[in-house]
C-alpha positions as CSV (number, residue, x, y, z in Angstrom):
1,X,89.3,65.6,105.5
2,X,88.5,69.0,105.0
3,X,87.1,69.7,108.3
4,X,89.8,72.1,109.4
5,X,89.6,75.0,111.9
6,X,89.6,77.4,109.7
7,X,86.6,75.7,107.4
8,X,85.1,75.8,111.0
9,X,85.5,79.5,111.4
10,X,83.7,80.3,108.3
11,X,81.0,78.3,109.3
12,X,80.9,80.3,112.2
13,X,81.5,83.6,111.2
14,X,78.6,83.2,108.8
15,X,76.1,81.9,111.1
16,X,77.0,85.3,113.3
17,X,76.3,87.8,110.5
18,X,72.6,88.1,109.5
19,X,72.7,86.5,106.0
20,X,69.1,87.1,105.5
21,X,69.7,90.7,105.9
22,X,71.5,90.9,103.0
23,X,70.2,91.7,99.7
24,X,71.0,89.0,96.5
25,X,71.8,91.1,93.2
26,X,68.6,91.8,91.5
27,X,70.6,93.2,88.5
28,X,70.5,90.1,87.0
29,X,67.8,87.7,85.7
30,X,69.3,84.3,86.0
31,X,70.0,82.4,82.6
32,X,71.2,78.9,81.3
33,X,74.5,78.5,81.1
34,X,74.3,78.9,77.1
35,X,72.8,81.9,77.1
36,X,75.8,83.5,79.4
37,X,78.3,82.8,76.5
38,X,79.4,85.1,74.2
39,X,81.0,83.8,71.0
40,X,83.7,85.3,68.7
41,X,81.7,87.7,66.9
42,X,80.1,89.1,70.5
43,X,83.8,89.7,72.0
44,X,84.9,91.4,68.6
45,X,81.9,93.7,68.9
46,X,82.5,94.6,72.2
47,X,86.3,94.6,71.8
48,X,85.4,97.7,68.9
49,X,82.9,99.2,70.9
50,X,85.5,99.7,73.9
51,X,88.3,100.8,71.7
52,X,86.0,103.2,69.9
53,X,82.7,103.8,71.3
54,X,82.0,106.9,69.3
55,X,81.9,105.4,65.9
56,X,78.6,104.3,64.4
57,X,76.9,100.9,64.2
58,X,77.4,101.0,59.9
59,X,81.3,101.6,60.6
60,X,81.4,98.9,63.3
61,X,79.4,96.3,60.9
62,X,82.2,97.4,57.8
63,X,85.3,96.4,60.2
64,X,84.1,93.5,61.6
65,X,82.9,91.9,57.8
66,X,79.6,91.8,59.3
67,X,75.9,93.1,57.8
68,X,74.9,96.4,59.8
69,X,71.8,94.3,61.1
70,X,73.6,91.3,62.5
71,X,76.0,94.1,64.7
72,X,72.5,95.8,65.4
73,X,70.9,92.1,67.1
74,X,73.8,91.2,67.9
75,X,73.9,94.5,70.6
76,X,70.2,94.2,71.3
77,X,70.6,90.8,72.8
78,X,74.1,91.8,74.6
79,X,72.3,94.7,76.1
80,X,69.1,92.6,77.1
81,X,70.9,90.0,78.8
82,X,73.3,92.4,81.2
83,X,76.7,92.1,79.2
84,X,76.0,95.7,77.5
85,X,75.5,98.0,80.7
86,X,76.0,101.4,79.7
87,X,77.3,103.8,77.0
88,X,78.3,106.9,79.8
89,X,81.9,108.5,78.9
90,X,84.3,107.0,81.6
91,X,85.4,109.9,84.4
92,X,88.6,109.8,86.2
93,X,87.9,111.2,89.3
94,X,91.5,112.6,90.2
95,X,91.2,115.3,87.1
96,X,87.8,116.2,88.7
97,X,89.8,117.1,91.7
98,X,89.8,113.9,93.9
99,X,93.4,112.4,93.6
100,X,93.3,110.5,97.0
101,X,91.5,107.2,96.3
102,X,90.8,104.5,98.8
103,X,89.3,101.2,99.6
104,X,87.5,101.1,102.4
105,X,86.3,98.0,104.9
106,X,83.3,98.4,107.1
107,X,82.0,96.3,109.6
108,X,78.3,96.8,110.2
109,X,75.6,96.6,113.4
110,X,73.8,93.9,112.9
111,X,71.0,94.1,110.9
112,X,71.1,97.0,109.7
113,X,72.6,96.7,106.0
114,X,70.0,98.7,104.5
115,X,70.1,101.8,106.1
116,X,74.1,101.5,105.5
117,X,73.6,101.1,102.3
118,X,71.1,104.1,102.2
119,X,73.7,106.4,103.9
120,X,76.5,105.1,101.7
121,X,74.5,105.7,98.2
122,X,73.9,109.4,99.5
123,X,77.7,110.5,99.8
124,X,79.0,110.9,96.8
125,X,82.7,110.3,97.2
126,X,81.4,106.6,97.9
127,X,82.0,105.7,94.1
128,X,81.2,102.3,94.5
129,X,80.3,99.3,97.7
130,X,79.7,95.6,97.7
131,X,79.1,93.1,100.1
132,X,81.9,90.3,101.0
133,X,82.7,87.6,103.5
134,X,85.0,87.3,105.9
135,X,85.1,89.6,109.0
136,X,84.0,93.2,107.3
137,X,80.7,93.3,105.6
138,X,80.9,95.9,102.7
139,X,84.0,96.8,101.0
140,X,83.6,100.3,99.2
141,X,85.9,102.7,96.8
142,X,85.9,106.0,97.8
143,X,87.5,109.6,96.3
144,X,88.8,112.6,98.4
145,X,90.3,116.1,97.4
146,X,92.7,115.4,100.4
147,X,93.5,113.0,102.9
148,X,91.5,115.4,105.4
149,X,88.5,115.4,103.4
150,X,89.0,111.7,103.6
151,X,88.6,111.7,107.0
152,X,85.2,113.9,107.1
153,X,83.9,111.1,104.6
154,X,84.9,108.3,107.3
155,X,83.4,110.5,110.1
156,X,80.6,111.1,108.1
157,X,79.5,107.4,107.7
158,X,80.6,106.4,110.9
159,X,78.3,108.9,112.0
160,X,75.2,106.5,111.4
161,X,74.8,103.2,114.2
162,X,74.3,100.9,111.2
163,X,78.4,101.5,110.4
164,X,80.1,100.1,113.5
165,X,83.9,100.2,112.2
166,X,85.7,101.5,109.0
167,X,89.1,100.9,108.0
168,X,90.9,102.3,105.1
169,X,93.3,101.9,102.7
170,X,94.6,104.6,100.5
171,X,96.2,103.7,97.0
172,X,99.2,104.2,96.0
173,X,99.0,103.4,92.5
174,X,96.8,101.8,90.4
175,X,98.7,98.6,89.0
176,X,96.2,97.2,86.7
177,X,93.3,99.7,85.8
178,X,89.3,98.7,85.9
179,X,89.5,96.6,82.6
180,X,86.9,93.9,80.7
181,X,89.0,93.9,77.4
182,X,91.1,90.6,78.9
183,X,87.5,89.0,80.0
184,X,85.6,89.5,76.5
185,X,88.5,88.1,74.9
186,X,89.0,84.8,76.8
187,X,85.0,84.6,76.9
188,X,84.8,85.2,73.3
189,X,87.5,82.4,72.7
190,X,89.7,84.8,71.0
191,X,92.4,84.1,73.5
């Protein structure tokens, strides 16, 4: 039986939190499970896009042995249903002069996930936040010039009643570096 205590303390640790206060994604439109496939031609497009994302659609279509049209559709849908996000240059915020990264938890007053949220999208050292289960609510990344500047950022949010607690962690190294390339291939079936 699978009615242990801890199965019992998720239960109750999410009836605490206010689950209606927080938001679903509305990034995505939700699909059939066919449409959220890519095939082996999608993960070879994306695999050349990632590896050279400068070169032009007619170059792309001559590597792959593919007409320039079919790599054109073939984008066009990736980019209308979410797989395609963006085209931006990637930034590594330590040579922009923020070489301290960290992952922070923060536990939030109840209620009040919006107005975190609000504070957290205006400070830009907060590079990224999402919300998880367990004890914390949000777990964010965040860049600093300096461990002190670190700590203004901290003081800073916990400055705001909506952000009752924040704990972080500062990396060390980065083991294994923000990838999809693994993903697309396994998704693709080219694994």
């Amino acid at each position: 039986m699978h009615d242990s205590a801890a199965g019992r303390a998720v239960v109750a640790n999410s009836e605490q939190s206010n689950w209606t206060d927080r938001p679903t994604s509305t990034s995505q439109t939700p699909y059939a499970l066919v449409t959220l496939t890519i095939d082996e031609l999608d993960a070879r497009l994306l695999t050349a896009l990632r590896e050279q994302p400068r070169v032009g659609l007619l170059e792309i279509s001559r590597r792959l042995g593919v007409a320039r049209g079919t790599v054109q559709a073939r984008l066009a849908k990736l980019e209308a249903r979410g797989v395609v996000t963006g085209y931006g240059p990637e930034v590594d915020p330590s040579a922009m002069g923020y070489p301290i990264s960290a992952f922070m938890l923060i536990e939030l007053t109840q209620g009040r996930l919006a107005e975190a949220v609000e504070r957290l999208a205006s400070a830009p050292e907060v590079l990224e936040a999402d919300a998880v289960s367990g004890p914390q609510d949000l777990i964010c990344r965040v860049v600093a010039r300096d461990t002190e500047h670190l700590q203004e950022v901290v003081n800073d949010l916990l400055a705001t009643p909506a952000i009752r607690r924040c704990t972080s962690y500062i990396v060390l190294s980065r083991q294994v570096p923000p990838r999809t390339g693994p993903l697309v291939t396994s998704a693709g079936g080219m694994a």
